[in-house]
C-alpha positions in Angstrom: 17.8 -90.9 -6.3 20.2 -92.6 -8.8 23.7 -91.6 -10.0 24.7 -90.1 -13.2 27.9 -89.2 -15.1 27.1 -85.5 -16.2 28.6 -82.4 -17.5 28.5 -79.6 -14.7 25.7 -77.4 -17.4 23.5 -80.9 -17.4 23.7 -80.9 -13.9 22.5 -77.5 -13.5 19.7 -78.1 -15.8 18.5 -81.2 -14.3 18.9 -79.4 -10.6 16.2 -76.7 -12.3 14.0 -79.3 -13.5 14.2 -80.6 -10.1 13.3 -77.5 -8.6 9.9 -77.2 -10.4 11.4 -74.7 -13.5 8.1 -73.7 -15.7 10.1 -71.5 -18.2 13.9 -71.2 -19.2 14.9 -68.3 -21.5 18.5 -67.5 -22.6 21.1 -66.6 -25.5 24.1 -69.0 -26.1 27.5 -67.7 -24.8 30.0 -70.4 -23.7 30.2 -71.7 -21.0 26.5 -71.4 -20.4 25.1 -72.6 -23.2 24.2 -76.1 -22.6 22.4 -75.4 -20.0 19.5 -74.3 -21.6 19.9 -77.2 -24.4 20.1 -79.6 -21.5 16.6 -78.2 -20.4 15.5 -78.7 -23.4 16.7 -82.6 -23.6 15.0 -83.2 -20.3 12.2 -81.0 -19.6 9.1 -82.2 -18.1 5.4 -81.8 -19.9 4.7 -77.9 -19.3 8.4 -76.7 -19.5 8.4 -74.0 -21.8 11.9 -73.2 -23.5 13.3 -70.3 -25.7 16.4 -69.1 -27.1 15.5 -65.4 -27.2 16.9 -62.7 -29.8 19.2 -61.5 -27.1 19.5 -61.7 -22.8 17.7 -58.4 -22.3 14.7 -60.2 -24.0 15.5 -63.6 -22.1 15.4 -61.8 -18.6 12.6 -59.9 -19.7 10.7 -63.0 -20.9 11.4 -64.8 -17.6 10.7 -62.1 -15.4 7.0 -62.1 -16.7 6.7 -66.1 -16.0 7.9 -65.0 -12.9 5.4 -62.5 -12.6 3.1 -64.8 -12.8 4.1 -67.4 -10.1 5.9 -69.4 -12.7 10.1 -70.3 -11.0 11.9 -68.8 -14.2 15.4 -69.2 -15.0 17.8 -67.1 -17.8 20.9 -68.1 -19.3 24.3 -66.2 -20.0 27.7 -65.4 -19.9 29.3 -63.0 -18.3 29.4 -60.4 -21.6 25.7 -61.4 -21.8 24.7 -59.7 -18.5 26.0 -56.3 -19.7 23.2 -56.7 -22.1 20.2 -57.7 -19.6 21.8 -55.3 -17.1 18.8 -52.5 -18.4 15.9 -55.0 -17.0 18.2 -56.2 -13.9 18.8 -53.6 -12.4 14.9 -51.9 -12.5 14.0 -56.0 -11.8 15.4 -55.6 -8.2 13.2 -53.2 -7.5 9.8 -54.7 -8.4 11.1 -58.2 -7.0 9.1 -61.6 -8.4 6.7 -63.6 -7.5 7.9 -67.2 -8.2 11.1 -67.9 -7.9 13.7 -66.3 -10.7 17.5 -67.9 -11.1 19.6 -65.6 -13.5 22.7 -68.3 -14.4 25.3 -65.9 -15.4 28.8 -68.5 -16.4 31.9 -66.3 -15.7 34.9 -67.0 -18.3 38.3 -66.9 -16.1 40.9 -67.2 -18.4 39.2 -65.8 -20.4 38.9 -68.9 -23.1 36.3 -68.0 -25.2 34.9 -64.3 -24.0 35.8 -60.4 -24.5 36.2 -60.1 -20.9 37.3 -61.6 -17.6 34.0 -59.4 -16.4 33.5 -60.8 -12.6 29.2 -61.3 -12.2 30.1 -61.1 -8.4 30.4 -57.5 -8.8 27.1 -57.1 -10.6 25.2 -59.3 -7.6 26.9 -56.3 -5.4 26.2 -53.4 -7.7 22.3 -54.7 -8.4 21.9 -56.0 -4.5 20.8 -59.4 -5.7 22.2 -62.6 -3.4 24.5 -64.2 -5.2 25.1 -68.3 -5.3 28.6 -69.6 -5.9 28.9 -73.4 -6.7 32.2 -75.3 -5.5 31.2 -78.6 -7.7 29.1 -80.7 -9.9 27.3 -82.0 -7.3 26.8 -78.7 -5.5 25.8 -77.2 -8.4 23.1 -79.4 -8.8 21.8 -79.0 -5.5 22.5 -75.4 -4.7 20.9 -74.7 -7.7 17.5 -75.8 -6.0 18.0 -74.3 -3.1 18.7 -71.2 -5.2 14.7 -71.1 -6.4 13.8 -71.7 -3.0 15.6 -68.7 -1.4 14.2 -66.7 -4.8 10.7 -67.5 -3.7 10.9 -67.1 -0.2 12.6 -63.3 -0.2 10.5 -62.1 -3.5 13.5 -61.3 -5.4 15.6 -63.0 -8.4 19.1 -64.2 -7.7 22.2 -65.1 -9.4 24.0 -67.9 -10.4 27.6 -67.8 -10.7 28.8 -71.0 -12.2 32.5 -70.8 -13.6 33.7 -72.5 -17.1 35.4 -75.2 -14.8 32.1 -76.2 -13.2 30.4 -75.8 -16.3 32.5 -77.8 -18.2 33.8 -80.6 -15.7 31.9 -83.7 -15.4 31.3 -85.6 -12.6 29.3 -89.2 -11.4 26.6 -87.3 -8.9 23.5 -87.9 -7.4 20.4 -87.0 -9.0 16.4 -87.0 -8.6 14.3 -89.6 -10.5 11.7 -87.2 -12.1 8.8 -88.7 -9.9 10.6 -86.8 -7.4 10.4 -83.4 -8.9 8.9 -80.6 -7.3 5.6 -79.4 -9.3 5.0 -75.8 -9.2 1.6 -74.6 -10.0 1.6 -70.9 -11.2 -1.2 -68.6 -9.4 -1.2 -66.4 -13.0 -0.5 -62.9 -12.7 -2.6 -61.0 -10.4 -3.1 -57.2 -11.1 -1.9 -54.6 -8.7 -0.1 -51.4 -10.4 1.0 -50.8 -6.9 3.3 -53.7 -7.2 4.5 -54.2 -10.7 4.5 -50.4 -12.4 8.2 -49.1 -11.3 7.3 -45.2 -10.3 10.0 -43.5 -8.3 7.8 -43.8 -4.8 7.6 -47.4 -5.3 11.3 -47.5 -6.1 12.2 -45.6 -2.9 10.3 -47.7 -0.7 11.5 -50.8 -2.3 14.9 -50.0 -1.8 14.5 -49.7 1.6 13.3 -52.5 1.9 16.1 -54.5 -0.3 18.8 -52.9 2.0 17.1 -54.5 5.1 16.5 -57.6 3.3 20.2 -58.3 2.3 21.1 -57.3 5.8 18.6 -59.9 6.8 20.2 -62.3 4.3 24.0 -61.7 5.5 22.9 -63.5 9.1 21.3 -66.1 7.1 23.4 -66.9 4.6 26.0 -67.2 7.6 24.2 -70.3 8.8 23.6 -71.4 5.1 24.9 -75.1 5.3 26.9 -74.6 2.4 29.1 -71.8 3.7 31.3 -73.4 6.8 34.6 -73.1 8.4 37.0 -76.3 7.9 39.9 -77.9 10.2 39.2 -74.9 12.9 42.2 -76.5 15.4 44.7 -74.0 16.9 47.2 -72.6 13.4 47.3 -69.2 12.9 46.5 -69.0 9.5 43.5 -69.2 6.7 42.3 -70.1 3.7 38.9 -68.5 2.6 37.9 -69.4 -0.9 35.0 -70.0 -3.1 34.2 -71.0 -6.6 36.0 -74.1 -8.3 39.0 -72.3 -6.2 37.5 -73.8 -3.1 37.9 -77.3 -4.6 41.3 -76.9 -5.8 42.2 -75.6 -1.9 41.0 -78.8 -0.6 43.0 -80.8 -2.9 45.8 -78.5 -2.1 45.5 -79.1 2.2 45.2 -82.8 1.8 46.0 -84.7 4.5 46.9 -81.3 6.6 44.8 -79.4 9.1 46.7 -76.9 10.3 45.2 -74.3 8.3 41.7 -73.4 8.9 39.7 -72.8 5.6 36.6 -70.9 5.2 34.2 -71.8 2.3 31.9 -68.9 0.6 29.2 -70.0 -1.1 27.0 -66.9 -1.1 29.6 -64.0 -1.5 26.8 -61.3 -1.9 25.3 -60.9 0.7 28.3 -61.7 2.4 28.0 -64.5 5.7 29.2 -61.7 8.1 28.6 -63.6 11.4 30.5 -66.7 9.5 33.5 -64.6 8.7 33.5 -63.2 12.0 34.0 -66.9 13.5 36.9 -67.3 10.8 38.9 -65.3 11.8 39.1 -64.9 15.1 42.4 -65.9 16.2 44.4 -65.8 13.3 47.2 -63.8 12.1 46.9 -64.2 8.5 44.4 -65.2 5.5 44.8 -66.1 2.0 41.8 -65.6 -0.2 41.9 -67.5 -3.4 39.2 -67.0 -5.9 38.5 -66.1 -9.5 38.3 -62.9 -10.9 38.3 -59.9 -8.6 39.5 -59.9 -5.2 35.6 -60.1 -4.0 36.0 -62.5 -1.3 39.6 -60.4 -0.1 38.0 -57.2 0.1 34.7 -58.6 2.2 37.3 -59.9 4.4 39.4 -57.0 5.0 35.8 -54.8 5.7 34.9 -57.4 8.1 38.7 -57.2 9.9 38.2 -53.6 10.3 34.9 -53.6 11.1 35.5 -55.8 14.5 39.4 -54.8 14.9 40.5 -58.2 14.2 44.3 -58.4 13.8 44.6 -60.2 10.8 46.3 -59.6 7.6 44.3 -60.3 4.6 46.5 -61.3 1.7 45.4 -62.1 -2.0 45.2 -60.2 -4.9 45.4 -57.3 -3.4 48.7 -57.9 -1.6 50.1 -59.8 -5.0 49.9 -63.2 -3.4 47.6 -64.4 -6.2 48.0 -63.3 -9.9 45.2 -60.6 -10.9 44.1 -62.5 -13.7 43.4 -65.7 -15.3 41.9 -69.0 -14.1 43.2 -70.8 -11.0 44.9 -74.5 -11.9 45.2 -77.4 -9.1 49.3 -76.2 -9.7 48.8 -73.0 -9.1 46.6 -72.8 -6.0 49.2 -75.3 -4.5 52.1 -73.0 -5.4 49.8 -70.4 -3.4 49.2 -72.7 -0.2 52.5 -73.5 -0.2 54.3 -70.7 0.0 51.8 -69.2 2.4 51.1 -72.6 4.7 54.9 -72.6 4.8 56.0 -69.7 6.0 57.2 -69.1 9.5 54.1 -68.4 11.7 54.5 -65.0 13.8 53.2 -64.6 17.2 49.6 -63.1 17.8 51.7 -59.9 19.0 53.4 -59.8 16.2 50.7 -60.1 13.6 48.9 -57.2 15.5 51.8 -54.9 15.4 52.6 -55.7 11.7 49.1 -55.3 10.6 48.7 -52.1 12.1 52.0 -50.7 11.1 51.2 -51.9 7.4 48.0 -49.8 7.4 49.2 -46.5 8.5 49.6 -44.3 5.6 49.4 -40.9 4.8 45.6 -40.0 5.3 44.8 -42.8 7.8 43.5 -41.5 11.2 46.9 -42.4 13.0 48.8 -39.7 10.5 45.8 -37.2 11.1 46.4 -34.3 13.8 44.1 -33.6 16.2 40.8 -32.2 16.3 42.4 -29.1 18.1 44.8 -29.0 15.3 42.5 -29.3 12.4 40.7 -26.1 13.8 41.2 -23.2 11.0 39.4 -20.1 9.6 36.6 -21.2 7.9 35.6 -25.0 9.5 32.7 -25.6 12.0 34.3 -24.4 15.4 35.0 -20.7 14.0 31.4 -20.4 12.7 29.4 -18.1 14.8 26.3 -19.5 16.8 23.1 -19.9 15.1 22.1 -17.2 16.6 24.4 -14.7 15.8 23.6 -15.4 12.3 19.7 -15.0 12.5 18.8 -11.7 10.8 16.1 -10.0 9.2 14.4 -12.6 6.8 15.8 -15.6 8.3 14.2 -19.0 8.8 13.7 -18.0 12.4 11.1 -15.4 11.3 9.2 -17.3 8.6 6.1 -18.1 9.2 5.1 -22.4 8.4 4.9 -22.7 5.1 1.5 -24.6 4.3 0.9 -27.9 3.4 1.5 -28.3 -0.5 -0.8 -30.2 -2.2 -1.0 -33.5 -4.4 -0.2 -33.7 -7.7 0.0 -37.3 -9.1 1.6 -36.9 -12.7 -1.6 -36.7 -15.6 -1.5 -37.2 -19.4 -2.2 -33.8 -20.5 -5.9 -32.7 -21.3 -6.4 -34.0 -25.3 -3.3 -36.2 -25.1 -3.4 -38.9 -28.1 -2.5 -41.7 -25.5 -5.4 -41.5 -23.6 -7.5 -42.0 -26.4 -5.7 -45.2 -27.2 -5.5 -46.6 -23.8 -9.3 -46.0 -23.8 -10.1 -47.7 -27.1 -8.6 -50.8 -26.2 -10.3 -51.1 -22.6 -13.5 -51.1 -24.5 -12.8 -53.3 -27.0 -11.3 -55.7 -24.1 -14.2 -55.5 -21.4 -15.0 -58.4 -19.6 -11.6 -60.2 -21.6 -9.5 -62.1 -19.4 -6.3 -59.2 -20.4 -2.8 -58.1 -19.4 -1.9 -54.7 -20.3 2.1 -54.3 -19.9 3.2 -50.5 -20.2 6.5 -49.2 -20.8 8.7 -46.2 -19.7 7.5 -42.1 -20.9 4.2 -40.6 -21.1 2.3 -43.7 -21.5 3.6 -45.1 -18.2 0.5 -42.5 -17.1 -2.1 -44.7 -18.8 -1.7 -46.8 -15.1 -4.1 -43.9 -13.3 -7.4 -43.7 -12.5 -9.9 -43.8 -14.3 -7.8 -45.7 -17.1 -5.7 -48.0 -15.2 -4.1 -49.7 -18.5 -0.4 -50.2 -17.2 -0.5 -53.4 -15.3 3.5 -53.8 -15.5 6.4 -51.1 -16.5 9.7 -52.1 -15.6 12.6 -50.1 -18.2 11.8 -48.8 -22.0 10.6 -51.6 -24.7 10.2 -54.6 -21.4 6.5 -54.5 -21.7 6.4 -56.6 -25.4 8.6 -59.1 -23.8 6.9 -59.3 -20.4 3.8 -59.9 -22.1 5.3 -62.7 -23.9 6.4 -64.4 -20.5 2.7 -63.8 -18.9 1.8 -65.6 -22.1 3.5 -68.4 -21.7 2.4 -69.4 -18.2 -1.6 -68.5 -19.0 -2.0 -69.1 -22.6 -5.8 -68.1 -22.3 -4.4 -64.4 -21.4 -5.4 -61.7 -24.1 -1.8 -60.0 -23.9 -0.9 -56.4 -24.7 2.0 -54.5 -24.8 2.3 -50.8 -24.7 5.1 -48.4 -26.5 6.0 -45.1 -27.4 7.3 -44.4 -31.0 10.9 -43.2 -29.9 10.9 -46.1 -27.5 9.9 -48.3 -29.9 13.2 -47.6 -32.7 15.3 -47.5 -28.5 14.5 -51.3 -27.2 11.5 -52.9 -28.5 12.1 -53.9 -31.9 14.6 -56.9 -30.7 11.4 -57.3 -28.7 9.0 -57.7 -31.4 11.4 -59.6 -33.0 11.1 -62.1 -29.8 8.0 -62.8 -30.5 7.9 -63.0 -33.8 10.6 -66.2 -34.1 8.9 -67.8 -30.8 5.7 -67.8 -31.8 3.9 -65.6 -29.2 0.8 -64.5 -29.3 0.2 -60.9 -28.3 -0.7 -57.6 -29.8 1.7 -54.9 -29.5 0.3 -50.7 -29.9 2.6 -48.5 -30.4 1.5 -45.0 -29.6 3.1 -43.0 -31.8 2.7 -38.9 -31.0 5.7 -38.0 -33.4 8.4 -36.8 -30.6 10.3 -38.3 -27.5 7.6 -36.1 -25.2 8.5 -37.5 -21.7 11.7 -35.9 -22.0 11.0 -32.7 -23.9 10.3 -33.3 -27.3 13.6 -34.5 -29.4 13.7 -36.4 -32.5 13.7 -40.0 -33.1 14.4 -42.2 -36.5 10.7 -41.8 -37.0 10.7 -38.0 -36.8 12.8 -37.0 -40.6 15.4 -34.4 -38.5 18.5 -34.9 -36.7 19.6 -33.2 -34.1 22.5 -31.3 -36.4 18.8 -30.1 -38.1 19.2 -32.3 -40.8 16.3 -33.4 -42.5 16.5 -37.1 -43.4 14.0 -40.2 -44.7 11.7 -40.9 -41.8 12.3 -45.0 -40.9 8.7 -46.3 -40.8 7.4 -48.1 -38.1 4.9 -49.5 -40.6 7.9 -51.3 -42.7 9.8 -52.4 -40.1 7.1 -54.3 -38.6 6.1 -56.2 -42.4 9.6 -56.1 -42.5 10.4 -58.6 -39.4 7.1 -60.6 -40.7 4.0 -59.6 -38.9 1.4 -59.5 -41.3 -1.7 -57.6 -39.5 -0.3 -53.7 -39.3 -2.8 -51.3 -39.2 -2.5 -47.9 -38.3 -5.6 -45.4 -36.8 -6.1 -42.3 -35.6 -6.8 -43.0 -32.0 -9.1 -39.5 -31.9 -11.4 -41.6 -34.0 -13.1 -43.6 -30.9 -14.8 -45.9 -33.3 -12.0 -46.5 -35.7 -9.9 -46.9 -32.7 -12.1 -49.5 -30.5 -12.7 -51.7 -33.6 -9.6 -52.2 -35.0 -8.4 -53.8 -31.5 -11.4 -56.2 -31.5 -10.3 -57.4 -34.9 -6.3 -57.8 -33.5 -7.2 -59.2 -30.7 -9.4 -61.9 -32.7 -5.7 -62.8 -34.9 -3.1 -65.3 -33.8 -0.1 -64.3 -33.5 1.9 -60.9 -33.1 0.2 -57.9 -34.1 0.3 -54.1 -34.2 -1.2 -51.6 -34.0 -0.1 -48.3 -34.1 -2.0 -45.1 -33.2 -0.8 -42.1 -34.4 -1.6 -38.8 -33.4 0.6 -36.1 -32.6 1.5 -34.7 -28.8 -0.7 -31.9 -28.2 2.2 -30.0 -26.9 3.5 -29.5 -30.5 0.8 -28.9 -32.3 -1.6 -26.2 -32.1 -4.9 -26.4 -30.5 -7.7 -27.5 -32.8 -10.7 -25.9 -31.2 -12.5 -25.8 -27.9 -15.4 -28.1 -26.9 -18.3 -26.8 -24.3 -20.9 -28.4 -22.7 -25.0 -27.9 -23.6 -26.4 -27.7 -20.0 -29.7 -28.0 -21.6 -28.9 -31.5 -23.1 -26.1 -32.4 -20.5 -28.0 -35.3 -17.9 -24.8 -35.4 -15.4 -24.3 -39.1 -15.9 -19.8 -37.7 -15.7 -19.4 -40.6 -18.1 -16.6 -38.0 -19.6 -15.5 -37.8 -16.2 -15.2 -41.0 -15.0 -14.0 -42.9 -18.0 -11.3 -41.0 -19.5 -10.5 -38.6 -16.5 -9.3 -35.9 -18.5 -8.0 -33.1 -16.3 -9.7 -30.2 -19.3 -13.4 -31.3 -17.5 -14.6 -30.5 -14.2 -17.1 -29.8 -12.3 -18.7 -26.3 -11.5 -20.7 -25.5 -9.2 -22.0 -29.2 -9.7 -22.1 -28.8 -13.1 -19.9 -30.5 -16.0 -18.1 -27.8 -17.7 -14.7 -27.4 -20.0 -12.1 -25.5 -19.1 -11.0 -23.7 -22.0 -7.4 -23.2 -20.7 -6.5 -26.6 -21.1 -9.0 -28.1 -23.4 -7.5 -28.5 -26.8 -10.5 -29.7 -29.2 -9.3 -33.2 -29.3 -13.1 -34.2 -29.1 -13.2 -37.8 -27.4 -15.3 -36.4 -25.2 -18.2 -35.6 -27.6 -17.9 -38.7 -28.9 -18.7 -40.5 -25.3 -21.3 -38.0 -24.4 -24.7 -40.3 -24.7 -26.9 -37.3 -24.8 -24.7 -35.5 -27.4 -24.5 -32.8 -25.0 -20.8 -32.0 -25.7 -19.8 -30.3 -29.0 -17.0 -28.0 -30.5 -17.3 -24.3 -30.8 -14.4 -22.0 -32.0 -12.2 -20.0 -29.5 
C-alpha cells in the first residue's frame, strides 16, 4: 500500500484495476468521464479499453466480457443511462458471469447535465443493488468490493458516484499493482438456457431476482460500510448517504447527541439496519441528493414495524427539492433540526399519528359493516346459488394441452441462413449472438445458432465484448433487416471505429415479421402508403467503411455456405446479408415430395434443418403439402437426390 493525492474518478479507476477489471467500456459525460481515461493511464497488460459510439453499445460491449467471465465495468452520466436503459433492463434478467460495475455519475446541481435524473431510482426500477460512495477513499475501496458482490450474486450492479466525489481530491491509500487481483476469464460457455432472454427464462429469473434482493437487504444491513453512529440516548436522527453523509459529519462535530445512520447501499435497502436506527427516536432527518430515496425507505420501514417516528426531509420541506447539498447548507439543516426542542416519546407518537390521518387513511375509513352496499362481496349470493346449467361445476376436465415451442415457419429464409453458416463454421471455435424477432428462433433444435439474445441490435455488440476476452473466437452476430435500421447500425458502427473483428448477417426477409409484417426504411412505403427510396442496407454498410459486403440468396445452399467461409477468412467487420423474402408475404413457389424409391431414410432433412413441412409417415419421410412452400433446401441436402419439386 502507499498514499496518493488523486481525483475521486482516478481513485475509482485505480480501485477497478485493483479489483481485477479485464475490459472498461463507456461514453464521456461529465463527471464520469475521467474515469475511463484514468483506466486507460493505468491499466495493467490485458486491460482492454473503449470509448464506444454511445452507452447502449458500452453496456452491451461489457456485458459480453462479462459473459465471458471477464469483471467489466461501463461509464456514464446520469443522461447516459437513459440511453443503455434498453440493454439494462433485459441485462437483469440474464444476470453475468464475472463481475459487471455500471458507474453511472449523478449531476446534483445540475452543473453540466440536462437533468438532475437520480440513478438511485433506476437501481430500484431495474432491481440492481446499488453502491453509494461517501468519499475518495471509500470510493476506491467500495468500488472493489462492488465486483465482488457482482460476482458472487451473478448480476451487474451500480455505481452511484456524485460530481462532488468525482471531482474532489483527496491523499488516500492505494494498492501497489503487485497487489492486484488477477482475474482469469473462463471464456464464454454455451448454454441458450442461460443467455437467450425467452419469456420462460425471464419469469423464472425474476423470481429469483426478487428473492435475491430480499436476500441482499439482510446483507447489506451487516455490510461494514452501512452503520449507525453516536447511538447514546437523543431522540433524534440523521440518516444520510452520498457526499451528504460527509458533509453531516462535518456538520455534528464534536456532538453526539444525534444518532446518524450511514447508507451506503440504498437499493436494496439495509432493512434490519434501519430497523436498529430508529428505534427509540422521535424524529429523523434524511439528507441526501436528488430524490428523497433514502426518506421514503425510511418512512416504509416506520410503517412497516409501527415505529413512532417522524421522518422529515424532502418530503416534509426540511431540505430543498433540488440542487446539490454545500457543507453551509446541510449545517443550516442540522441546525435547525438538532436545535429544536426535543418532545417526549408520547408526544412524538401522538403527533406522528395525528399527522398521518387523512382523508382515505384506515382511521377516516368506516367499518366493514358500514362499507357493506348493493353490489360488494357480502350481498353476492353463495356460489352455489349461482351454479346453473353450463357452469364450471358441470364441465367436465379439460385435457391436457399440448407443447408448442415457437418454430420458424416451414420454408422460412432464416433457417436457411442459420444453416449455411453452421456448415461453413463446423468444428470452428464460434459464438453465434442472436437478436430479438423471428431469428431469436434460430436457438432450437436442430439449429441451435442463438447462443446470446438479450434486446434488438445487442448481439453485434455482444459479440464484440466475447471478442475481446477470447480473441481466437470466430464471432457472429445475427439481425433482422428492420432491426438492423432500429439499433444495430450504432452497433456496427462500434466495431467499425474499435477495430473488432466479427462478421455481422443480417437476415433481411423484406418486413418487420415478428410483429406482423410493417414497413421499415428498407421496405420503399410508409405507413401513410407512401412510396418512398428504399435506404440500402448495402450503402450504409460501405458507407460506415466496411469493405467486404456481399449479399446472397440464402435459398442457394452453396452460394450461401461459401460466402461465410470466405467472411470468416477476412479481418475485420463484415457482412453479410441474406435476402430472401418472408414466406408469409409472398406466394408459395411450388411443392416438393419425396421419391420413396430413391429416399434411404438417413432424416438428414430432418435432423439438420428441422423444418416443421417434413415428417414422418407411417415411418416414412414425406412433405406435407399444407405447409411446404417450395423453398427447396431440402432437395439440396437430400444425398440420394430423393427430394424434388413437383407443381401443386
Amino acid at each position: 500500500m502507499h498514499s496518493e493525492f488523486l481525483m475521486g474518478n482516478a481513485a475509482i479507476a485505480l480501485g477497478a484495476l485493483a479489483a481485477g477489471l479485464d475490459l472498461v467500456s463507456g461514453y464521456p459525460g461529465t463527471p464520469s468521464t475521467e474515469t475511463l481515461e484514468n483506466v486507460a493511464k493505468y491499466k495493467t497488460k490485458g486491460t482492454y479499453v473503449e470509448w464506444s459510439v454511445n452507452e447502449k453499445s458500452a453496456m452491451e460491449v461489457a456485458a459480453g466480457a462479462a459473459y465471458a467471465g471477464a469483471r467489466t465495468m461501463v461509464t456514464m452520466k446520469q443522461v447516459g443511462l437513459n440511453v443503455a436503459s434498453d440493454p439494462l433492463m433485459s441485462l437483469e434478467y440474464i444476470g453475468v458471469k464475472g463481475g459487471m460495475v455500471v458507474l453511472v455519475a449523478d449531476d446534483p446541481g445540475p452543473i453540466s447535465s440536462q437533468t438532475e435524473q437520480d440513478t438511485r431510482h433506476f437501481s430500484y426500477f431495474s432491481k440492481l443493488p446499488c453502491f453509494d460512495p461517501t468519499s475518495v477513499q471509500e470510493a476506491y475501496d467500495m468500488i472493489q468490493e462492488a465486483f465482488e458482490y457482482s460476482e458472487k450474486y451473478g448480476t451487474p450492479v451500480f455505481f452511484r458516484p456524485t460530481t462532488r466525489i468525482c471531482h474532489a481530491y483527496a491523499s488516500i491509500d492505494v494498492k501497489d499493482p503487485d497487489e492486484y487481483k488477477v482475474n482469469k476469464p473462463e471464456g464464454f460457455v454455451k448454454d441458450s438456457k442461460r443467455w437467450v432472454i425467452f419469456p420462460r427464462l425471464s419469469f423464472a429469473n425474476h423470481k429469483k431476482i426478487v428473492a435475491r434482493n430480499e436476500d441482499l437487504s439482510d446483507v447489506f444491513s451487516d455490510y461494514k460500510r452501512n452503520e449507525i453512529l453516536f447511538s447514546g440516548d437523543g431522540k433524534k436522527g440523521i440518516a444520510a448517504g452520498g457526499i451528504s453523509y460527509a458533509l453531516a459529519r462535518e456538520a455534528l462535530k464534536g456532538r453526539e447527541d444525534v444518532r446518524v445512520l450511514k447508507v451506503a447501499t440504498p437499493h436494496p435497502f439495509p432493512e434490519k439496519l434501519a430497523v436498529a436506527f430508529l428505534q427509540g427516536l422521535t424524529e429523523v432527518l434524511c439528507l441526501e441528493e436528488l430524490d428523497p430515496v433514502i426518506e421514503r425507505e425510511l418512512i416504509f420501514v416506520a410503517g412497516k414495524y409501527g415505529l413512532p417516528v417522524k421522518i422529515r426531509g424532502k418530503l416534509t420541506h426540511d431540505t430543498a427539492c433540488a440542487g446539490e447539498n454545500s457543507l453551509d447548507l446541510v449545517r443550516k439543516y442540522v441546525e435547525n433540526f438538532a436545535g429544536s426542542a426535543e418532545s417526549s416519546d408520547e408526544e412524538a407518537a401522538a403527533s406522528n399519528a395525528e399527522q398521518t390521518k387523512g382523508p382515505g387513511l384506515e382511521a377516516d375509513l368506516p367499518s366493514a359493516q358500514q362499507t357493506k352496499g348493493p353490489g360488494s362481496k357480502a350481498d353476492l349470493p353463495s356460489a352455489q346459488q349461482t351454479k346453473g346449467p353450463g357452469s364450471e361445476a358441470e364441465l367436465p376436465s379439460a385435457p391436457d394441452t399440448p407443447v408448442r415451442p415457437p418454430v420458424l415457419c416451414a420454408g422460412c429464409p432464416h433457417r436457411a441462413s442459420f444453416y449455411a453458416v453452421k456448415v461453413a463454421m463446423k468444428g470452428k471455435k464460434t459464438i453465434f449472438c442472436g437478436d430479438i424477432g423471428c431469428y431469436t428462433l434460430g436457438n432450437a433444435m436442430p439449429l441451435d445458432m442463438c447462443d446470446t439474445c438479450l434486446c434488438m441490435g445487442a448481439g453485434i455488440n455482444i459479440a464484440q465484448g466475447v471478442f475481446r476476452i477470447e480473441p481466437d473466437t470466430k464471432a457472429f452476430a445475427f439481425v433482422g433487416d428492420s432491426t438492423f435500421f432500429a439499433s444495430a447500425i450504432t452497433g456496427i458502427i462500434n466495431a467499425v471505429y474499435n477495430q473488432a473483428e466479427m462478421t455481422v448477417v443480417i437476415l433481411d426477409n423484406s418486413t418487420t415479421a415478428m410483429t406482423g409484417h410493417q414497413p421499415h426504411p428498407g421496405t420503399g412505403k410508409t405507413m401513410m402508403g407512401d412510396v418512398v427510396s428504399k435506404v440500402s442496407i448495402e450503402a450504409v454498410l460501405r458507407g460506415i467503411g466496411l469493405s467486404f459486403v456481399e449479399t446472397v440468396d440464402p435459398l442457394d445452399h452453396k452460394a450461401a455456405v461459401d460466402v461465410v467461409r470466405r467472411a470468416a477468412a477476412e479481418p475485420g467487420v463484415k457482412a453479410i446479408i441474406y435476402k430472401s423474402p418472408c414466406v408469409a408475404i409472398t406466394k408459395p413457389q411450388g411443392l416438393m415430395a419425396v421419391d420413396q424409391e430413391k429416399c434411404i431414410g438417413c432424416k438428414r432433412c430432418i435432423r439438420e434443418i428441422g423444418c416443421p413441412g417434413i415428417i414422418i409417415d407411417d415411418g416414412k419421410v414425406k412433405i406435407d403439402d399444407s405447409l411446404c412452400t417450395g423453398c427447396g433446401l431440402c432437395a439440396q441436402l437430400c444425398p440420394t437426390g430423393a427430394i424434388g419439386g413437383v407443381a401443386r
